[in-house]
N, C-alpha and C positions, 0 to 999 in steps of 0.2 A: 203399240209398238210401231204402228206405220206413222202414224202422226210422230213419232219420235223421229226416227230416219228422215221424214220429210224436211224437219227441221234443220238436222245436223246438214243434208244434201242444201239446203238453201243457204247455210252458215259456210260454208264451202268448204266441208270436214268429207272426209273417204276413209273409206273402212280401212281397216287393215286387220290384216290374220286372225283368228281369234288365237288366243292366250288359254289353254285349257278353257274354263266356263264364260271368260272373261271378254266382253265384247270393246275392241278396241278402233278409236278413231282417229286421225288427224286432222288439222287444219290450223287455221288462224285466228287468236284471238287479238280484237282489235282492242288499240288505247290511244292516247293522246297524239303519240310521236310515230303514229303508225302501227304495226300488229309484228305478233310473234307467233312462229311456229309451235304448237302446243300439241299436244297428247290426250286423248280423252279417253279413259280408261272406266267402264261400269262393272259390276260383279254383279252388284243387289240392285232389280228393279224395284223390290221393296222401299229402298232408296231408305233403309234405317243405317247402313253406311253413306255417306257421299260418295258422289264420281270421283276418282284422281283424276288428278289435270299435271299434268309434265311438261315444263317447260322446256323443247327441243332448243331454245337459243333465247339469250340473255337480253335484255330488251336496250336499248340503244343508250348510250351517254349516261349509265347507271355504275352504280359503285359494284365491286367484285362481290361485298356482301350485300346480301339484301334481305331484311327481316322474313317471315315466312314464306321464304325460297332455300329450302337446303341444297346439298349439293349437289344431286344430281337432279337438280330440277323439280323434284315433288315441291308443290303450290297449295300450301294452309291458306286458301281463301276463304273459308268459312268452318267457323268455330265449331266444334261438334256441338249440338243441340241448340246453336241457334235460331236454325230455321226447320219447318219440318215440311216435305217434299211431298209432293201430291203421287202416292203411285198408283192411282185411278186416271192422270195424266201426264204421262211420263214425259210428255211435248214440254210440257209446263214447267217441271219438274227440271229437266236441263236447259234450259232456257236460263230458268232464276241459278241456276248455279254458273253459268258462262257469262250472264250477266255479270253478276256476282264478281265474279274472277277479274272481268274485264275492270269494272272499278276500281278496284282494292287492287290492281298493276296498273292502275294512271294515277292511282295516288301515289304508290311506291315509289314511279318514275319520274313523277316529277315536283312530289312536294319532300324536299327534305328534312325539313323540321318533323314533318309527320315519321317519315325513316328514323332519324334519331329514335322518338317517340316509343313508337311500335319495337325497335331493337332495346331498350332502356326497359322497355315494361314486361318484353319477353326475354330476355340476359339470358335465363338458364336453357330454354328451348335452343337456342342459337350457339352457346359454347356448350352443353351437353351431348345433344344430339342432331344437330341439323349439319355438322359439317365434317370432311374427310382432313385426315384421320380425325377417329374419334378419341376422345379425351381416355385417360386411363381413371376408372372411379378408387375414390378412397370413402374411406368412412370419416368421418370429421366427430371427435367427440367433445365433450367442455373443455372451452378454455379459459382461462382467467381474463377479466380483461384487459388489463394491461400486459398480458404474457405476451414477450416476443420469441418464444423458443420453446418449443413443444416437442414430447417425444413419438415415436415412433412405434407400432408394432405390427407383427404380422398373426395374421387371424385367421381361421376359417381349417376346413380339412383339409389333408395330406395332399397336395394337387392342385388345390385349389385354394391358397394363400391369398389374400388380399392385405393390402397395407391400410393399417386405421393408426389415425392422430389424434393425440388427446393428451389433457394436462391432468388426467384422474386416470392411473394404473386400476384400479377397482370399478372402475366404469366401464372399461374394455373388459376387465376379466368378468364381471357383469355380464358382458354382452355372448361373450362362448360360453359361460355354465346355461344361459338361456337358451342358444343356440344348439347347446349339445356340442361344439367345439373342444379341440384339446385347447389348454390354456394356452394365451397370446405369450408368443416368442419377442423379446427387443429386438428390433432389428435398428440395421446402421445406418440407421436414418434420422436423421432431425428439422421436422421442418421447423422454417422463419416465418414469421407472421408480420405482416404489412396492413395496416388499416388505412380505408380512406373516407372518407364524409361526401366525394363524388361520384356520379354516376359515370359508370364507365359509356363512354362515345363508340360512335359505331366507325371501325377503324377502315381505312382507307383503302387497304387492298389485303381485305381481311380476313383473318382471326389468325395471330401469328405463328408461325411456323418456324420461326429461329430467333434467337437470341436479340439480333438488332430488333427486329417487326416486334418484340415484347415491349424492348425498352420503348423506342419510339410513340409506339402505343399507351403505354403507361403514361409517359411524361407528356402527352397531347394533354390528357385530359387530367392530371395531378401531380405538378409537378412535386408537393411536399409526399405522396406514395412510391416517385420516382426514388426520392432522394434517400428513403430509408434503405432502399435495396440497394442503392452505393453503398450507403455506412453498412449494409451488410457484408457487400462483397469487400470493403475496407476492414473485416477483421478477421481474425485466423479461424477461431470458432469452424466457420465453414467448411476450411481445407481438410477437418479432422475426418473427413467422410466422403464416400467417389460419388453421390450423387449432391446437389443443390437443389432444397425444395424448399419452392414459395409460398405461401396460400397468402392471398387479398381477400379481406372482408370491407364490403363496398355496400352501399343502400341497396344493389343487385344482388347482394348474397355473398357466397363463399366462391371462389375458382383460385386456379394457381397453373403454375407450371413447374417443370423439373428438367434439370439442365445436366447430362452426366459428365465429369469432371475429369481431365485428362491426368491419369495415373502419376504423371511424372511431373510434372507440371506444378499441380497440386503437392507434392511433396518438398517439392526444390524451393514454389516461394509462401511453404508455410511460418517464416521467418520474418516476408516483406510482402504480405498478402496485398496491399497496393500494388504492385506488380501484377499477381496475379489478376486484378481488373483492369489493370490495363491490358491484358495480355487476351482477356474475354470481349473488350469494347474492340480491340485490334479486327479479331474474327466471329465478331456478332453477328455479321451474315451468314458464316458459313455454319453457326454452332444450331444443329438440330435441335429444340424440347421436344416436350409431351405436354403436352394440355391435361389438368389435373381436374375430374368433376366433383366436388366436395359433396357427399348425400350427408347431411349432420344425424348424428343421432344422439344429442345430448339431452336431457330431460327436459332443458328449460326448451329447446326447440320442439321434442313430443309434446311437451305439454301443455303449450304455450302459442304455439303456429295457429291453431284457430279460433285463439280468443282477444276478443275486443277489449278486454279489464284484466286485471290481475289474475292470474293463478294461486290456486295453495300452498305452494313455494313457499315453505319458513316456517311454516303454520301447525300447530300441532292438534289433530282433530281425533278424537275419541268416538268409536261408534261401538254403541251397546246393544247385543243383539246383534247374531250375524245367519239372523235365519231368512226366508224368502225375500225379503222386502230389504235386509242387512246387507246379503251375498252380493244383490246387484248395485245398491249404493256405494257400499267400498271400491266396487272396482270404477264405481264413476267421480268416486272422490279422487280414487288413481290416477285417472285419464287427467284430472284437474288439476294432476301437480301434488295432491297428497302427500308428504312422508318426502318430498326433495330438497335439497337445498338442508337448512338445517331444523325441516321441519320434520313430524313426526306423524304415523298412522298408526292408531292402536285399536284395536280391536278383541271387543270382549263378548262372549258364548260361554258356558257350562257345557253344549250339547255336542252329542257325534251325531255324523251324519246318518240318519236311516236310510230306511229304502222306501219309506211313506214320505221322504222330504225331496228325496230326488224329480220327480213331476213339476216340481215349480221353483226350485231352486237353481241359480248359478253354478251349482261344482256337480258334479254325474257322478260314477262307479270308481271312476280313478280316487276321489275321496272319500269311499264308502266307508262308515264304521270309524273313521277319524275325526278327534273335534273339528267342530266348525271354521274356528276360529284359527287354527292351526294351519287347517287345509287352503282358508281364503289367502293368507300369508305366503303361503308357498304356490299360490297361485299367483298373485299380484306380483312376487317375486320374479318369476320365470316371466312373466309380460313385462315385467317393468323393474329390472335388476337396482337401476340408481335409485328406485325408492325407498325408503327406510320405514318398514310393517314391523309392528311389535305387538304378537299376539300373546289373550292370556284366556286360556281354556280353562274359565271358573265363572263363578258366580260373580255378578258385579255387587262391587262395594264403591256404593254412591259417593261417600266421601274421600274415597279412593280417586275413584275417576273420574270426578268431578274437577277437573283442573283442563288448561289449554287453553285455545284460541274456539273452541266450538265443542262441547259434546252432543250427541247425537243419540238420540233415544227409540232404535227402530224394535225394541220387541214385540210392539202391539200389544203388551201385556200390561192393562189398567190397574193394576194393583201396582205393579212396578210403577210405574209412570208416576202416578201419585206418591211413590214411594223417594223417587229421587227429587223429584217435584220439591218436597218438604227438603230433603237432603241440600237441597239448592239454595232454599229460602233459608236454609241458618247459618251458611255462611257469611262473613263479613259483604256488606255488597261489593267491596273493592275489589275485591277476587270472586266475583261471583263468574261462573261462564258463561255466555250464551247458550242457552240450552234448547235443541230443535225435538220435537216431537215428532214423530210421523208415523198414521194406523189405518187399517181397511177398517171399514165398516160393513156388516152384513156379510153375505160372498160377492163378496168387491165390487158392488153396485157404486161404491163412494170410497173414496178416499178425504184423507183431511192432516194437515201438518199445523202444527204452533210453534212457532217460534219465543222464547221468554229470554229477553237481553235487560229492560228496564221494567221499574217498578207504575211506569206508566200503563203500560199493559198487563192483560189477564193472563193469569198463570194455568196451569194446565185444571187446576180442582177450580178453576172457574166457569170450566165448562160441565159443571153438575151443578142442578139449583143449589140451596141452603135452605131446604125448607121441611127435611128429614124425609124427604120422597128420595134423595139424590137423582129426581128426572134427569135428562140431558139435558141442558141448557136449549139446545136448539133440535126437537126434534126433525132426525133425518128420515129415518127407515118408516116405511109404510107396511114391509112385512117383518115378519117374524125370521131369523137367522134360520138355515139350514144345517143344522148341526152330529155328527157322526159320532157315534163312540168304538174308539181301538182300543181293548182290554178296559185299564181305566183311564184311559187318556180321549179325553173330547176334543175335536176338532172342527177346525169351519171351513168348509171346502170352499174354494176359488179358485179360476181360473190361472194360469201362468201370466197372464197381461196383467193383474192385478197389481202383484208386489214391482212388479218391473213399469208400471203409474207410479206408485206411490215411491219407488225409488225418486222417478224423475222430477216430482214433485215435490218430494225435499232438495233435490239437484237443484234447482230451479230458484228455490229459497237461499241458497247458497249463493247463488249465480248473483241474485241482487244484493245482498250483503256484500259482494267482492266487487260489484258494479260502484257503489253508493254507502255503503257501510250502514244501510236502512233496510232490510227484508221485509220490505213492506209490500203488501199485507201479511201480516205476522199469522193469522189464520186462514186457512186455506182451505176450501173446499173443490173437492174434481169428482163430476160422474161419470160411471161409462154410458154409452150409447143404452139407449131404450130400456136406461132403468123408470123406477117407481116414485124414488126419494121424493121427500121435498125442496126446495130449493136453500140454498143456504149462502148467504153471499160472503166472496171472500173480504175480511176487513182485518183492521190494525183494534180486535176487541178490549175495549174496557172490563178493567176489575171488576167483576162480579161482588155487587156490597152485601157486604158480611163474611165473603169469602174465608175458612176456617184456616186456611192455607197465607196466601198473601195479606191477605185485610189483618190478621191477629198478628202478622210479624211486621206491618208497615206503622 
């Protein structure tokens, strides 16, 4: 601590009061054009927070906005978990973070291109929350894309209303039966939708606060995003309602604003709505908004934000088997866009849930004693209301549900598996599906998935010889299974990581098919840590010759 103090005293910072636990200092941070009065604020010598740094005054010949400077001065000099701070030398420790700071404000101040940059690649930090007033949030749900005119609702409990936009009535009301919400109310609101193809610029004496500083702004940096919100304010449409609400979709995202409309005004030139813009461009300086912060919540944006390749959007995928290894794949087939758009999730079980299944399964007590298949439905549903689950609490009929973009064969049960296996093989190939296998081995020392799309590869009875042994094709296990009997029902006990691998592992096989349209390696092997097995490498396996399966139907 004393080598700390020493520091700041020779940096030519002095204490000031303490702030409850909170050790606070002044001084100057230096830069290009000179230094600024700063704030240096610690809580954690731990230093797993950073220092805040406050800028007490605006640094010389700089624009009113300035990318990670909100408004009242707090300074984003370093990203959380960029760097990690020595708290064995807490000299050291602030040193690099004033360092730090001092750089990243001589770049600010004096490279603008880098401004731009930096305000362009952070949009939403900067009109979200970085400045006063703050924006008012809405919910943003699907809209079509070429919609220019969206409805309006209000959401949420008795008090605590918030307004959500969207061009799917059943996507909102989605969203309160999930929430637990009374149904979404119309409200008299209609927002306009303005698309642009540029990045919005970092504005001049910035982030607007009235009607002129919007236009101006807009039309700097797109004049054709400008022009549309003329031909807005150029037709009656608008006048029919006391507020005026925008939303821009820009390569930065969603934002907007809302402009409330003078009562009389708005009525007298609902006739010559020209008039009334001109009568808004007359007192654009004086006309207050609200900055509008859009959070989306439409599916293609849930389910779609963190992936690099397609989603299952469209797709209609069949999973057979909604037990341990079932529970957790559906819901990562969900996360993947499953069942949206005009695709489809269906999901097949016979079983209810026990109380011998609750330790390693996805659903607990709330769906005890309920099919499987039913219960995963209604669970996917409440997480993820725009998807579309179609559950069926029976036994599967291969030839039944044998149709789609993918079936999915997670029962672990080798009798079935060969059973649809066959069921697959006698169809026409033109309508054959892809068909994904995925099973533990032992008490979940291993895992293994197969993929069967082409008659180039091995089918699932490929992976037993032909030689009236039916050995394993590749022996794995080195021991003998650990096996339990309840009443007459045997069982193989494993861990909970087990089926939640062997989900991911079919996930994974999915992931490259939607990468590449090749799930390649079509056979897949995974161990866990410090098991016994042998090794078995994952590959795209050849037909097994003589195979009784694929070789007599090829």
């Amino acid at each position: 601590m004393g080598a700390a103090l020493r520091l700041l005293r020779d940096r030519g910072f002095t204490d000031l009061p303490r702030k409850g636990a909170t050790r606070r200092f002044e001084g100057p941070l230096p830069y290009a054009r000179g230094s600024v009065r700063i704030r240096l604020e610690i809580d954690d010598w731990d230093f797993v927070e950073y220092p805040r740094i406050v800028l007490l005054e605006a640094p010389e010949d700089t624009p009113a906005l300035l990318p990670h400077i909100n408004a009242i001065g707090g300074f984003c000099y370093l990203a959380a978990g960029l760097a990690i701070l020595d708290r064995y030398h807490p000299d050291h420790a602030l040193a690099q973070c004033l360092d730090k700071a001092a750089e990243e404000l001589n770049r600010l101040a004096t490279d603008p291109q880098y401004r731009q940059g930096e305000f362009q690649s952070e949009f939403g930090a900067s009109w979200n929350i970085g400045q006063i007033p703050m924006p008012w949030p809405i919910l943003l749900g699907s809209i079509e894309s070429q919609g220019r005119q969206v409805q309006g609702w209000l959401v949420g409990d008795a008090g605590q209303r918030s307004l959500a936009i969207g061009g799917k009535a059943e996507e909102i009301e989605g969203l309160c039966r999930a929430r637990g919400w009374p149904a979404p109310a119309t409200s008299a609101s209609t927002c306009w939708i303005v698309r642009s193809d540029a990045m919005p610029t970092l504005p001049k004496t910035g982030l607007p606060r009235h009607l002129g500083e919007m236009f101006s702004w807009i039309r700097s940096w797109d004049r054709h995003a400008y022009g549309e919100i003329q031909r807005v304010l150029g037709e009656r449409a608008y006048l029919a309602e006391p507020n005026l609400i925008v939303l821009l979709h820009t390569p930065a995202g969603w934002f907007g604003f809302m402009l409330e409309l003078d009562e009389v005004k708005r009525k007298y030139y609902r006739r010559k709505p020209t008039f009334m813009r001109q009568s808004l461009h007359r007192q654009a300086d004086t006309l207050a908004i609200q900055r509008l912060a859009a959070e989306e919540i439409s599916s293609d944006f849930v389910h779609s934000r963190n992936l690099t390749y397609p989603s299952l959007k469209n797709r209609k995928i069949t999973v057979i088997g909604c037990g341990a290894i079932g529970g957790y794949l559906v819901q990562a087939l969900a996360k993947l866009g499953a069942g949206t758009g005009s695709g489809e999730l269906v999901v097949v079980d016979p079983d209810l849930l026990g109380a011998e299944n609750l330790g390693r399964h996805l659903l607990g007590f709330e769906s005890f004693q309920l099919p499987k298949a039913q219960a995963l439905k209604q669970l996917l549903q409440h997480q993820f209301p725009s998807s579309r689950v179609t559950a069926h609490p029976r036994s599967a009929y291969p030839l039944a549900d044998l149709k789609g973009d993918l079936v999915i064969d997670a029962t672990g049960e080798e009798a079935f598996s060969e059973a649809i296996n066959f069921q697959r093989l006698s169809l026409p190939e033109d309508i054959r599906p892809p068909l994904l296998h995925v099973w533990l081995l032992g008490n979940g020392q291993c895992i293994q998935s197969l993929w069967q799309d082409t008659a180039k590869f091995a089918c699932f009875r490929c992976l037993r010889r032909n030689d009236g042994t039916r050995a394993p094709r590749f022996e794995v296990l080195r021991e003998q299974d650990q096996v339990k009997i309840l009443g007459c029902h045997a069982f193989t006990p494993y861990a909970v990581s087990a089926p939640m691998s062997a989900a991911a592992l079919a996930v994974d096989s999915i992931i490259d098919w939607l990468k590449s349209g090749a799930p390649s390696p079509r056979f897949r092997t995974r161990y866990a840590e410090n098991h016994t097995s042998r090794q078995v490498k994952s590959q795209d396996l050849q037909p097994l010759a003589g195979c009784p399966a694929c070789q007599a139907q090829s």
